[in-house]
Structure formats: C-alpha cells, structure tokens
TIVEXSE-475490 format. One record per residue (C-alpha): residue in three letters; x, z, y. Coordinates in steps of 0.2 Angstrom, whole numbers, plus 5000, padded with zeros to 4 digits. Each point is the difference from the previous one (the first is absolute). Example, Ala and Ser with C-alpha at 12.3 -4.5 7.8 and 13.67 -1.06 7.14 Angstrom:
2
ALA506250394978/SER500649975017/
//
This chain:
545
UNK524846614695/UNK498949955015/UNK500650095017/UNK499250015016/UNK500950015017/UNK499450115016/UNK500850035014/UNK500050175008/UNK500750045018/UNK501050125009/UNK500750025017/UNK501649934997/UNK499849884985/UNK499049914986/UNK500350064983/UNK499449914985/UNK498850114990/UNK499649914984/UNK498750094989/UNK499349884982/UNK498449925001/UNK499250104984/UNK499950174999/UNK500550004981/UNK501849925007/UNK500150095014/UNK499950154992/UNK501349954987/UNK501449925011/UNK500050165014/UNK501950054990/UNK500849835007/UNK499350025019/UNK501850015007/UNK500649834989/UNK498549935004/UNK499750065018/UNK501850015007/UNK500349875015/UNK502049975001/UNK499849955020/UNK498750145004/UNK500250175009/UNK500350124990/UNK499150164994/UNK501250115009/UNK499949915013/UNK498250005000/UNK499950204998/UNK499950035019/UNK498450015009/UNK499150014982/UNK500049805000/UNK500650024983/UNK498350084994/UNK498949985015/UNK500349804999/UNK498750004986/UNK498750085007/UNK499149845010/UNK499949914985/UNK498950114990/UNK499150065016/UNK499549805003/UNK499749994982/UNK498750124998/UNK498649905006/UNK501349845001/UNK499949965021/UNK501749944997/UNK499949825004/UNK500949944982/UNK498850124989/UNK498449925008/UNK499549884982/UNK500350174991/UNK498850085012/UNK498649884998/UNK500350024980/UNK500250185000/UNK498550055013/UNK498949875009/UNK499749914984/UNK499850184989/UNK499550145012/UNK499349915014/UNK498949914989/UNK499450144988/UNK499650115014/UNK498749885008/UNK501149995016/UNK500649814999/UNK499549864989/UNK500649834999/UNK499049865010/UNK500249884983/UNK499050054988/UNK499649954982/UNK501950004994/UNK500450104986/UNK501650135003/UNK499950205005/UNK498550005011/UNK499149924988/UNK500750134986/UNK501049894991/UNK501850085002/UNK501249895004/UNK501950074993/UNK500849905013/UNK499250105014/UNK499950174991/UNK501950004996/UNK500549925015/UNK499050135010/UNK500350195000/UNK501050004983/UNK501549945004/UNK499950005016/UNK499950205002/UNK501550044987/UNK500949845010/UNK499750065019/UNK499650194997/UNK500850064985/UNK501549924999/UNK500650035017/UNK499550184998/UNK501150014984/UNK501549935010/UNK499550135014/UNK500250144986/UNK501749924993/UNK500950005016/UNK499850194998/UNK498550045015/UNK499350144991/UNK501650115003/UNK500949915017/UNK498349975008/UNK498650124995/UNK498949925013/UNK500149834995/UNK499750044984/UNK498350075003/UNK499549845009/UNK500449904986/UNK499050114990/UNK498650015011/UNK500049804999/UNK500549984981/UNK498250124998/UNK499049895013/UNK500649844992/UNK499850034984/UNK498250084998/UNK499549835006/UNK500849934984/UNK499450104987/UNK498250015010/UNK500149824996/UNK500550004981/UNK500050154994/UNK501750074989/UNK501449915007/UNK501950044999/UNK500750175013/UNK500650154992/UNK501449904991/UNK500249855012/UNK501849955005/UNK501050124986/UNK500449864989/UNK499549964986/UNK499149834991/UNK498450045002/UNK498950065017/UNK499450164992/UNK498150005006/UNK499150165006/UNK498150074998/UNK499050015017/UNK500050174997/UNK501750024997/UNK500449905017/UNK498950095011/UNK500650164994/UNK501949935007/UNK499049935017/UNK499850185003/UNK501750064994/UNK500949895011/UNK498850025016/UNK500150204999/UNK502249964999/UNK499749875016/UNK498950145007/UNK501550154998/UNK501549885004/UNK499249945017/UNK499350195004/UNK501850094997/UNK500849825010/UNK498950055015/UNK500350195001/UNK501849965000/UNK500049845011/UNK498450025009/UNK500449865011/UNK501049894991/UNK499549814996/UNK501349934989/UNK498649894993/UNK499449955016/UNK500949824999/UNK499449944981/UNK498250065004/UNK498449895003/UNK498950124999/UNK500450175010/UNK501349965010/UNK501150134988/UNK498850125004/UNK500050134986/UNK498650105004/UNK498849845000/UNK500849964984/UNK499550144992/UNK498250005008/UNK500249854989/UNK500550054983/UNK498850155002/UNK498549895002/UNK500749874986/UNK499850164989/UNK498150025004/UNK499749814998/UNK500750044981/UNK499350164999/UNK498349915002/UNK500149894986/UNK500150104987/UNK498250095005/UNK499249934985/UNK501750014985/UNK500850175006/UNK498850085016/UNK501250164999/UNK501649915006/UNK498949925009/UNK499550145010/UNK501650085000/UNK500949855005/UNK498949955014/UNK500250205007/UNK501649984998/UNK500149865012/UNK498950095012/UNK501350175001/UNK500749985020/UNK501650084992/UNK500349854993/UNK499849895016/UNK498249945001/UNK499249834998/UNK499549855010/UNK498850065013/UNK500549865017/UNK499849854999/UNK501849985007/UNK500750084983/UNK499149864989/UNK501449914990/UNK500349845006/UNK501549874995/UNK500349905016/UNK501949945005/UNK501149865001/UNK499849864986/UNK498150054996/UNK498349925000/UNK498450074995/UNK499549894984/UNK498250005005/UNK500549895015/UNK500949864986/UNK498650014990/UNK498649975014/UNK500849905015/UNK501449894990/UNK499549984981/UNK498350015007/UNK499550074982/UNK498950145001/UNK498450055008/UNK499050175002/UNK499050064983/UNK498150015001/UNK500150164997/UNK501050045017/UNK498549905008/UNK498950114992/UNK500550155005/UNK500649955016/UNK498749935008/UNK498650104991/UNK500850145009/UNK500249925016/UNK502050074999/UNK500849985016/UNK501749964988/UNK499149834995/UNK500949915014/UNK501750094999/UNK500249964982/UNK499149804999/UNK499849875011/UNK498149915001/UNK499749884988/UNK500549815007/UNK498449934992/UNK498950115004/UNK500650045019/UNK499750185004/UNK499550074983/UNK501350094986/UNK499849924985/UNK501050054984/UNK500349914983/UNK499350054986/UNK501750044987/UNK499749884984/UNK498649915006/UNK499349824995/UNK500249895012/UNK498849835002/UNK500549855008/UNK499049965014/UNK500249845009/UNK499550085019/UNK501250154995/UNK501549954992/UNK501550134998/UNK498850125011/UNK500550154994/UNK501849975007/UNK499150055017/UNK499450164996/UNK500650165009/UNK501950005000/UNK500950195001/UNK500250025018/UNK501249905008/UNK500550105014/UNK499950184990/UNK501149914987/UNK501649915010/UNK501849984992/UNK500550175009/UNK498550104993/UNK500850154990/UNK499750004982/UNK498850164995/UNK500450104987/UNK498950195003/UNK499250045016/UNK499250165007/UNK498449954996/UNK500149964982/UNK500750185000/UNK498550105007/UNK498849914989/UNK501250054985/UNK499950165006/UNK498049995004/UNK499949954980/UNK501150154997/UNK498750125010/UNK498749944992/UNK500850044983/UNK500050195008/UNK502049985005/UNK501050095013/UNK500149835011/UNK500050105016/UNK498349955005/UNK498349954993/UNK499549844992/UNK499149935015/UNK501150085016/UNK501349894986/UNK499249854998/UNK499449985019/UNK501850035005/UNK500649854990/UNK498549885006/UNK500550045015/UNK502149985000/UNK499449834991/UNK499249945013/UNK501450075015/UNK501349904986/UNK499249835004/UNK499450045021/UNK498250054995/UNK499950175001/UNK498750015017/UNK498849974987/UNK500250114987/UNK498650135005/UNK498849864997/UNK500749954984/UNK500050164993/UNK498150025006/UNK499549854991/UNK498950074987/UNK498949814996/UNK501349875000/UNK500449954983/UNK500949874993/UNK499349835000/UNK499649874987/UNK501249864997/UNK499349825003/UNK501349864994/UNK499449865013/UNK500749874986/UNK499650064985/UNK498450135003/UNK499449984984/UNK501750054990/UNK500950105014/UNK498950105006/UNK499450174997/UNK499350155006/UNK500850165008/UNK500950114986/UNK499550185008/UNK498850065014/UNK501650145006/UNK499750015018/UNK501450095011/UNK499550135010/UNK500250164988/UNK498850104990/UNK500150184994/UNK498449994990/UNK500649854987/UNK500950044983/UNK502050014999/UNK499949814994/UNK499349925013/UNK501150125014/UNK501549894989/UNK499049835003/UNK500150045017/UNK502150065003/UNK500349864989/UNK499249875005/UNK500750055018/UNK501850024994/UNK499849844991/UNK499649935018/UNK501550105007/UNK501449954988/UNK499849795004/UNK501149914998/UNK500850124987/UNK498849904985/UNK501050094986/UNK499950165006/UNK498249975001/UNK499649894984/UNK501150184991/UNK498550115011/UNK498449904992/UNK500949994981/UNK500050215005/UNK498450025006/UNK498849844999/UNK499850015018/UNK499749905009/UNK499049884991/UNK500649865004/UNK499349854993/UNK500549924981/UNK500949845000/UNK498749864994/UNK501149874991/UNK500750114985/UNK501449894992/UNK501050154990/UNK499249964982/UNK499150164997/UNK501550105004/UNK499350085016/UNK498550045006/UNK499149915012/UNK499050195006/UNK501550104996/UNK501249895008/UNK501849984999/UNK501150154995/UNK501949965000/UNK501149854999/UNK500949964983/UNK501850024996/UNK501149855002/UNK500149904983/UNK501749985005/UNK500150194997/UNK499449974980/UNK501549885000/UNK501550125006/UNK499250174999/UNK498849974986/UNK500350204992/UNK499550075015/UNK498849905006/UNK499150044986/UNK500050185001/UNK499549965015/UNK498549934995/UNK499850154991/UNK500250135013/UNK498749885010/UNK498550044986/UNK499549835000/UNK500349814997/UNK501049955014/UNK498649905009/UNK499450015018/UNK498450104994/UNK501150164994/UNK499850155010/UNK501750115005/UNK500350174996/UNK499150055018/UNK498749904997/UNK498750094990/UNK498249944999/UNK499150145004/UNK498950055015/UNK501250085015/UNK498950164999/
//
C-alpha cells in the first residue's frame, strides 16, 4: 500500500494527515484512519476541539490545493494545469517545441495521473472527508458549508477534466472507488451548494457578526456573506454548462443563483476569490521566472495585440528577442534549427513578471467572469438582472479595473475595427504560422445573430479569466469560442483530432490495475473509448443556438 504524507497547520500544532496515493486505496483504507493516523506524541483531538482547530486546521490545505499555490504542490500544478489547461486554452505553450507529450496530444499517464486525479481526492477530498468525520456538520454548521462550497469548487475542476470520477460513494469504505456519471455529480454539485447556501444563511441571521472562520480563511477573511456571494456564482458557472445537455436546469440553476434572497453574486472586484496567505506562491511565477518553462501561446498574441488590449502588458512581458514586441509560441509547433537563432523561442514573451510575483493570489472566479456568465444568460432570454450588453460591458470593464487599466475602457469598448491579428512564427513562418481564426471585433452589436453576440462575451471572458487556463480550456470545449488556433504537431495517433481538439484527459492506468470494475463502468457512463478525443456529458457537438 503506497501512502502519501501532507502536513496541515493549526495555531497551535502540526498534525500528520496521511491520505493514500490512489484513490482506489484511499478509498478502501478510510476504516483504519485512527490506527493508521494516530500520533502517540501529538495533541490530541480534545485538545484540539477549542477555537475550531480540530476542524478549521484543515481548511488551508485544500484552499492552497485548489489551484496548488502551496509551495510543495507546485510539480502537481504544472502537471494538472500549465501542461493541460494552460496549453489547450491557447494561453501558454512551451518554448521547445517538437517533443511528443500532452501538448503535442500524445497523453502522457504520468502527467495525467499525477495531475488533477489524485491530486484533487488527495488535497480536496480527502481533507474534506476528515472535516465530515470529526462531526462539523452538527458542532459547526458554518464550517461545514465552507467545506462544501470548496469540495463543489474543487471537484468540478476534476470531472471537467475526465469526465465520471469517484463522489457520491468516496470515503465510505468499501474495495472499490464507486465511480459516478457527470450527470449524476453535477446534480450533487448543486445539492450540496444549495446545503452550504442555507447553513451559512441561518449561521448569519443568528450570528450576524460572528467570524469563527476568520483564522483558517485565505480567501474572505471569514467573511460569510462574501462566501456566499461565492457559492452563488459557483452555481451559475455550473448552471452555464449544461446549456447544450439539460438548458432547463440550466436556466433554473442559473436564476437560482441570481435570487438576492439568497445573497448575491460576485459583482466588486474586492469579492473576487483569491487564495493568498502564508506558505503560498502563485505557480505561474515557478513556472515562468524559475523553471523558465513556459511562454505565452500565439493565440494570446493574437488576440492581444490585434485588439491592442491595454491587459497585454499586465499579463506578458515583451519578447527578449524581439525587444518591444509580444511575441507568443505557437502550442505543438515544429521547430527548425537555425544556426543565427538557436533555442530562440526560449525568449519569447514570458507571463508578466511583475503582475506574477511569489505573493500574487491564486485566481479561482472573479467578478468579471460573472457578468459575462450572466451576459450569456441574457442573451439566452434569462432573468440576469440586466441586458446582455449593459452585462457584457460591465464585465469588460471590472476586467480591465482588476489589472489597473480601467481609464481605458470606454475606448476599448468603442473599438468596433480592431480585430485579432495573424500569427507570424519569426522561426518557423512556413509551418508555424497561420492566419487570424475570427474577424469578432469588440465593441458590441445589436444587429448580429445570437452566435456571434456569444463570439464576442466569450472571446472577452476568455481574455478576463487568464491565468485560470482550465476554466477557460472547459469555456471553448462548451462553446468553440474563442477560436483559438489548432495545435500543428498532432502526435495522438488518430485518437484526437487535430480541428476538434483535445477533449479530456484519460483515466490513470493505474486506476485499471486496482479499480478495474469501476473504471470500466466508467468508461461506460463516459459513452466513449477513454481517449483524449471523447466528449463529456456537457459537451455536446451541436451549435450553442
């Protein structure tokens, strides 16, 4: 039995949390967590039970662990997102091209297993269940619906990533991991978000001032009203991909997060959620400034400085070889050789090193992303408090206040010719390069069809949600916007394709080894081969309209 150590903190001691390395273990061994867990020379839990340290002690580990800005989950950030999400979205790519791994489309287990699988039943999941064992749903109501507001927020990002995965069953024993549909696992999502949502109502009319979470919290300072702000727009974000599979919960969902009785949504850029605290670093800062390994994707170039977007310069830096110009990377290029230009591609546009520090708060849902949720759900004829432009202006605008730009916003939203630019690979032109993808310009238009209003919000919110690349590789798999360009170096064998592009990640082999039963049911609630060109439940191929 393989294990896996993690450290979580309190205020007055460091307990040993060990959770097991595969979920199909983990799952199976959660009977023996006092033999296995039990430290003779540590405090003990009644000891512990003061100040909520015996429940609240958890919480920073799976609020770091979310989108890993804890200094010892960075390796299983850069497997989980920069070399998945970031890529497939067209925000990054890597500055060596020709190699044959994920961003090429040949899936690599090692980085698919040792990304989000694992690592969110490790970090989110497991934690959680020990949250739940220690009894918070009856001693600590309030705590209880943070954990499910996270558990919901973590886990989306798993199964938006491969589809069924283990939930409704995980942590009751058992031998197997009992895998769940998509369908099944967003109906639970909003289960549990409508339970955080009545716990942390009934906690505030009773407490209205109270901030018992206040010391565990990297996010809102135990601010309960902000947190449910947060769960409410959470909903919508779900509620919006099942447009295509289920548009009635859809809609209901998404009105649902919009009632003011139940606390709002996002709407201030102050309310965005951020993780930022002691012990954590923003990834994208490792990835760029100390492992040096990744670079900004064409398609941000194109976008970007097509549009003239005043964000350019707070998300990249200006290409080293090419001194005052952005110049992005083309994701699973060809490179050539050159003996004028070797390893040129290694000074193209780096993510900006003074937006991106080790003290930047990781991004998990901003205010922005929310209006243009709601602009989308307008323009589906929703109650979104607003109309789709009055919507989609207000989140161009708190986008650009986010990142110190906002002075410029009535131009930007004027612009009615800039479009996006071609891409021109300085090193390769002849295999790299390619023309713009879309002639969407910005400013908005009344008279245009329904579709091309949706180019326009998403292409914006796909501007709005960097860094977030999963979020926003999920958004183009939903919609096809924006259209971002293909990969050129296709190394998947036929299993995906090129035009389509990539899907979802496959299962961990390891998972065919321990939990082979459900794994393949698995495979069977996905309605595929499990390959990277298999579609998820939310993702139908039909037109959005």
């Amino acid at each position: 039995m393989k294990r896996t150590n993690f450290l979580y903190s309190t205020k007055s001691t460091t307990v040993l949390f060990g959770v097991l390395f595969f979920v199909g273990h983990l799952v199976s061994c959660t009977k023996n967590f006092e033999m296995y867990n039990t430290n003779p020379v540590a405090i003990s839990d009644k000891e512990l039970n003061v100040d909520f340290n015996d429940i609240g002690g958890f919480f920073p580990q799976v609020q770091k662990n979310i989108y890993a800005n804890d200094p010892a989950s960075i390796v299983n950030m850069q497997l989980a997102q920069n070399l998945t999400g970031d890529q497939f979205s067209g925000y990054l790519a890597l500055p060596q091209m020709g190699a044959s791994n994920n961003t090429t489309y040949n899936l690599l287990d090692a980085w698919g297993s040792f990304g989000y699988f694992n690592f969110g039943f490790n970090n989110v999941m497991g934690p959680i269940n020990e949250i739940k064992r220690r009894g918070a749903e009856t001693s600590s109501p309030d705590f209880w619906a943070i954990a499910l507001i996270l558990k919901v927020e973590g886990m989306h990002r798993v199964t938006d990533i491969y589809g069924p995965i283990p939930y409704s069953k995980f942590g009751l024993g058992g031998t197997d991991a009992v895998y769940d549909s998509q369908h099944d696992i967003y109906k639970q999502f909003f289960v549990e978000l409508d339970q955080a949502v009545t716990l942390l109502k009934a906690y505030m009319t009773a407490f209205p001032s109270a901030k018992p979470f206040a010391k565990f919290d990297l996010v809102y300072a135990g601010d309960y009203s902000r947190w449910l702000k947060f769960a409410n727009s959470l909903r919508l974000r779900l509620a919006m991909r099942l447009v295509k599979v289920d548009p009635s919960t859809a809609k209901l969902q998404a009105e649902k997060a919009m009632d003011a009785n139940n606390g709002g949504v996002l709407t201030i850029n102050e309310e965005n959620m951020k993780v930022v605290g002691p012990g954590t670093v923003h990834p994208l800062n490792i990835f760029t400034n100390v492992w040096d390994c990744t670079r900004m994707g064409a398609s941000m170039e194109s976008f970007l400085t097509g549009y003239n977007d005043p964000r350019l310069s707070k998300y990249f830096d200006p290409s080293v070889a090419f001194p005052g110009k952005y110049q992005g990377v083309r994701g699973g290029g060809f490179y050539d050789p050159q003996p004028s230009s070797p390893a040129i591609y290694t000074n193209f546009s780096k993510a900006s090193t003074t937006s991106f520090v080790f003290e930047t708060p990781a991004q998990l849902m901003t205010a922005a992303e929310v209006y243009l949720l709601r602009a989308e759900g307008a323009l589906r004829g929703w109650n979104m408090g607003g109309t789709a432009k009055e919507l989609y202006e207000s989140g161009v605008r708190i986008s650009l206040a986010q990142w110190g730009v906002g002075g410029q916003a009535d131009a930007y939203l004027n612009n009615s010719t800039s479009k996006p630019a071609d891409y021109t690979d300085p090193i390769n032109p002849i295999k790299n390069s390619a023309a713009a993808t879309t002639a969407i310009t910005i400013k908005w238009d009344e008279s245009v069809a329904n579709e091309q209003k949706l180019e326009r919000i998403l292409t914006q919110k796909w501007i709005a949600l960097f860094p977030e690349g999963q979020e926003a590789w999920t958004e183009f798999r939903r919609t096809g916007y924006p259209k971002i360009f293909p990969i050129v170096y296709n190394t998947s064998g036929g299993r995906i394709d090129t035009k389509i592009q990539i899907r979802r990640l496959n299962f961990p082999v390891l998972e065919y080894s321990v939990n082979a039963k459900e794994v393949a049911k698995a495979v069977q609630l996905l309605g595929g081969p499990d390959i990277g060109g298999t579609r998820l439940w939310w993702d139908i191929d039909k037109g959005n309209f």
